[in-house]
VOVOPA-749023 format. One record per residue (C-alpha): x, y, z; residue number from 0; residue in three letters. Coordinates in steps of 0.001 Angstrom, whole numbers, plus 500000, padded with zeros to 6 digits. Layout:
// residues N
<node><c1>X</c1><c2>Y</c2><c3>Z</c3><num>NUM</num><residu>ALA</residu></node>
...
//
This chain:
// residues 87
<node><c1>855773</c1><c2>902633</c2><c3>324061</c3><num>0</num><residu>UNK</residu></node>
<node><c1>857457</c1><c2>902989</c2><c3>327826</c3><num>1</num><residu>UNK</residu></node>
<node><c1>854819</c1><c2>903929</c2><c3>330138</c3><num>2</num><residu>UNK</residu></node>
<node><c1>851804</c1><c2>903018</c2><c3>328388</c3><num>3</num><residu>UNK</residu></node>
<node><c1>849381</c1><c2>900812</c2><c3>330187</c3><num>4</num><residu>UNK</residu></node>
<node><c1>848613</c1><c2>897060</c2><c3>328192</c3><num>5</num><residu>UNK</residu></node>
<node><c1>844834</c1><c2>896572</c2><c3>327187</c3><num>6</num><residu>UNK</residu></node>
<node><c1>844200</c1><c2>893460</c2><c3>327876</c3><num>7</num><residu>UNK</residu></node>
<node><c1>840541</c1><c2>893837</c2><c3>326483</c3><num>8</num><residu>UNK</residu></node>
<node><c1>838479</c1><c2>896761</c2><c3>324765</c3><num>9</num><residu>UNK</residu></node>
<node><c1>836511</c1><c2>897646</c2><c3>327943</c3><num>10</num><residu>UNK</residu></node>
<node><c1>839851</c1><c2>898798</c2><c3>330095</c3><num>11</num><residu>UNK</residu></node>
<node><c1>840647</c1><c2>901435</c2><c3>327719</c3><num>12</num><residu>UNK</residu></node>
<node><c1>838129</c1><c2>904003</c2><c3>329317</c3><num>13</num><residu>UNK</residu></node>
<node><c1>839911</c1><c2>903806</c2><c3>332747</c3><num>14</num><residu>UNK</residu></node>
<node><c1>843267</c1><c2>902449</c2><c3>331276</c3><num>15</num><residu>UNK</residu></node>
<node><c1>846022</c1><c2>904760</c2><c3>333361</c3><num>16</num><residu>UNK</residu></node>
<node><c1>843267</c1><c2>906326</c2><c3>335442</c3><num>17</num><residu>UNK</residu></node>
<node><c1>844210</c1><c2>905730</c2><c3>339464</c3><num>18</num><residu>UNK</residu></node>
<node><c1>840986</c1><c2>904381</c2><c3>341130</c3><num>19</num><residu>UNK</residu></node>
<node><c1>839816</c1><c2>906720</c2><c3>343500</c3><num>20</num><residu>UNK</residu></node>
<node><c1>837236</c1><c2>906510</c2><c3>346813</c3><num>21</num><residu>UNK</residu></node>
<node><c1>835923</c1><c2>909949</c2><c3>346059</c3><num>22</num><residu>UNK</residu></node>
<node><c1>832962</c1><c2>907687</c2><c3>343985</c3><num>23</num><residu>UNK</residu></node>
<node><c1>831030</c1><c2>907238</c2><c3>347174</c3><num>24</num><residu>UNK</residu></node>
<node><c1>831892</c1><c2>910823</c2><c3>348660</c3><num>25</num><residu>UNK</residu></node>
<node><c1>828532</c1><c2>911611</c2><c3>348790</c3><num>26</num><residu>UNK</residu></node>
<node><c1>827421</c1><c2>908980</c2><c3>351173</c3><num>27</num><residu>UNK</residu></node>
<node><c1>830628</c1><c2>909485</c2><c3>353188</c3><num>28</num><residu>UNK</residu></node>
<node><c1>829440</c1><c2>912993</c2><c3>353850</c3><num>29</num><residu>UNK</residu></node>
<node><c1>826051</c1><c2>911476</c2><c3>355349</c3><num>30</num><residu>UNK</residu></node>
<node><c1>823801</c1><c2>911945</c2><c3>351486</c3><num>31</num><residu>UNK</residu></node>
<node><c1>822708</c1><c2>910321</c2><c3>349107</c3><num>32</num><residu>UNK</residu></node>
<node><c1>821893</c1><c2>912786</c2><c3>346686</c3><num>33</num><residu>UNK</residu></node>
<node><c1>823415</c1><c2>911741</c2><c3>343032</c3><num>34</num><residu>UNK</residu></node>
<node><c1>823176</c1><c2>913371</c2><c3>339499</c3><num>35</num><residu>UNK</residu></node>
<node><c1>821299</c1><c2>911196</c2><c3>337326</c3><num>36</num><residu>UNK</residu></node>
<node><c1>820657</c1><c2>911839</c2><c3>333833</c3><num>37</num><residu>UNK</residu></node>
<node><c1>817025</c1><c2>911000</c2><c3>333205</c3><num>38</num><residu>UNK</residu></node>
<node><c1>814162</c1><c2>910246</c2><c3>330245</c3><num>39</num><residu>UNK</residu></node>
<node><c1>812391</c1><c2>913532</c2><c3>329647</c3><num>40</num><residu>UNK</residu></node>
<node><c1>810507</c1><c2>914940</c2><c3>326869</c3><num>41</num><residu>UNK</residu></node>
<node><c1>811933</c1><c2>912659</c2><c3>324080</c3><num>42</num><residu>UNK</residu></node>
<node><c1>809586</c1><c2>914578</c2><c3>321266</c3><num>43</num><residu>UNK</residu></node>
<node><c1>811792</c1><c2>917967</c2><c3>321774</c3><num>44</num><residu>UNK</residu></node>
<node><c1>814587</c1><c2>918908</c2><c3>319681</c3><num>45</num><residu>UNK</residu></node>
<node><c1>816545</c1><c2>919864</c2><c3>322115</c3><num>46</num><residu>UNK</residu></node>
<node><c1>818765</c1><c2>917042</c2><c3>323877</c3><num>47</num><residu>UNK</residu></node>
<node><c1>818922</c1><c2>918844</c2><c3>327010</c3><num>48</num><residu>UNK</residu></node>
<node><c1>815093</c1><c2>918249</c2><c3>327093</c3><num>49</num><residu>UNK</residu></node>
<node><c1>815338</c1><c2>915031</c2><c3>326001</c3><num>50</num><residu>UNK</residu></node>
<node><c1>817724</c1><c2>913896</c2><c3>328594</c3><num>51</num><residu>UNK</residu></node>
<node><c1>817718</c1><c2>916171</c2><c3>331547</c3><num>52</num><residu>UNK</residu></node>
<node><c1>820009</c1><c2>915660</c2><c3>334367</c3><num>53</num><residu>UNK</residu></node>
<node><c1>818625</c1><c2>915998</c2><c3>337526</c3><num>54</num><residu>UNK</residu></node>
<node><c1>819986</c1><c2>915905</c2><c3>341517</c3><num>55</num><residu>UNK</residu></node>
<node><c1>817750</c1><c2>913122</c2><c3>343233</c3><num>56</num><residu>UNK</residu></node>
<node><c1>818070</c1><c2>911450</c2><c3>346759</c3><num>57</num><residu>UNK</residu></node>
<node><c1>817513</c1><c2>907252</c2><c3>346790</c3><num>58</num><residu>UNK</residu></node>
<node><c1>813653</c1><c2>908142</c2><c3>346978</c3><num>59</num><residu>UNK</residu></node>
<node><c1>812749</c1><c2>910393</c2><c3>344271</c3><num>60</num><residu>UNK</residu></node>
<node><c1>815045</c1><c2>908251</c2><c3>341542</c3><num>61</num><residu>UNK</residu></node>
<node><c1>812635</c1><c2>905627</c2><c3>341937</c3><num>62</num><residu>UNK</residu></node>
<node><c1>809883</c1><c2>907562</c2><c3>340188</c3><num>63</num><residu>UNK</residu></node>
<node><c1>812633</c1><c2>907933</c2><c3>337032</c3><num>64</num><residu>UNK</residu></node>
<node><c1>813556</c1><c2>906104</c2><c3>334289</c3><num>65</num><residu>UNK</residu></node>
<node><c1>817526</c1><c2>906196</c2><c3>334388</c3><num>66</num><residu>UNK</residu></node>
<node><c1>819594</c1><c2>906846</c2><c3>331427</c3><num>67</num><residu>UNK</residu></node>
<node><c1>822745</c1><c2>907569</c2><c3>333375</c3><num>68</num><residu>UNK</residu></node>
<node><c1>824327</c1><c2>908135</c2><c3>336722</c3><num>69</num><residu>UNK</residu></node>
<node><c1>826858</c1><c2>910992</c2><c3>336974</c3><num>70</num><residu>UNK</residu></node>
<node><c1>827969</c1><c2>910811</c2><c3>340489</c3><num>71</num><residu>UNK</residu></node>
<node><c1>827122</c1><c2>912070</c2><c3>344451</c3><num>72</num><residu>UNK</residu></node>
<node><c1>826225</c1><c2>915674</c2><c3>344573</c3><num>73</num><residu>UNK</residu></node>
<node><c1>826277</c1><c2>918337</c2><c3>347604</c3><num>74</num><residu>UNK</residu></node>
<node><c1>822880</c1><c2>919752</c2><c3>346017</c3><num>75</num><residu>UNK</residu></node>
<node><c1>819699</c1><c2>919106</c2><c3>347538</c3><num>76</num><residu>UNK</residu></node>
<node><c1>817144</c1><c2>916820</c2><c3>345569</c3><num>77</num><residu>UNK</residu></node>
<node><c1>815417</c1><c2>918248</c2><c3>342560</c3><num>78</num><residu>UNK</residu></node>
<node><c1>812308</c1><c2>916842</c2><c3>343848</c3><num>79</num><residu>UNK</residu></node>
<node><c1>811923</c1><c2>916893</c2><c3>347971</c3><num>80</num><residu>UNK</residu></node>
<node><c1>813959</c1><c2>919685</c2><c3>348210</c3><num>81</num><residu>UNK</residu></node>
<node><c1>816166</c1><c2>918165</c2><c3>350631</c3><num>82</num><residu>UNK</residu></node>
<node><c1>819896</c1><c2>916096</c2><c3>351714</c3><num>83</num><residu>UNK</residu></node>
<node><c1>818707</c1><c2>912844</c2><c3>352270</c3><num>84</num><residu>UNK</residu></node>
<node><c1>820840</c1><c2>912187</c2><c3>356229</c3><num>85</num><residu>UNK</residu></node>
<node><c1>821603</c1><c2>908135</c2><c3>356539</c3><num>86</num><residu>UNK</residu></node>
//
């Protein structure tokens, strides 16, 4: 097909065509380092959103977190100090 990007292996067809962008590190551009994570919660609940809760968290407070998943920088202020971490 014209304009379809070659896979060369499995693994480059979830950012095969995608342009790589710098907004990834936005957040710390902006002076914070608060990121979305997507964390262990309450794995007995039926509900997945309980199971896996996402959560805004500065460098700090993810310590005290198991991670499942990071999402990207956020503008929000932590979840759990309440405030934009400045660098």
């Amino acid at each position: 097909m014209i304009g379809m990007p070659v896979l060369r292996h499995a693994s480059e067809k979830a950012t095969a065509g995608l342009e790589k962008t710098p907004s990834i590190h936005l957040g710390k551009e902006r002076g914070m380092t608060n990121r979305t994570y997507m964390i262990y919660g309450d794995l007995t609940s039926d509900k997945s959103s309980e199971n896996y809760p996402e959560k805004v968290l500065c460098e700090e407070c993810v310590a005290g977190y198991e991670v499942v998943a990071e999402s990207g920088p956020s503008d929000e202020p932590c979840e759990d100090c309440g405030g934009p971490k400045e660098e």
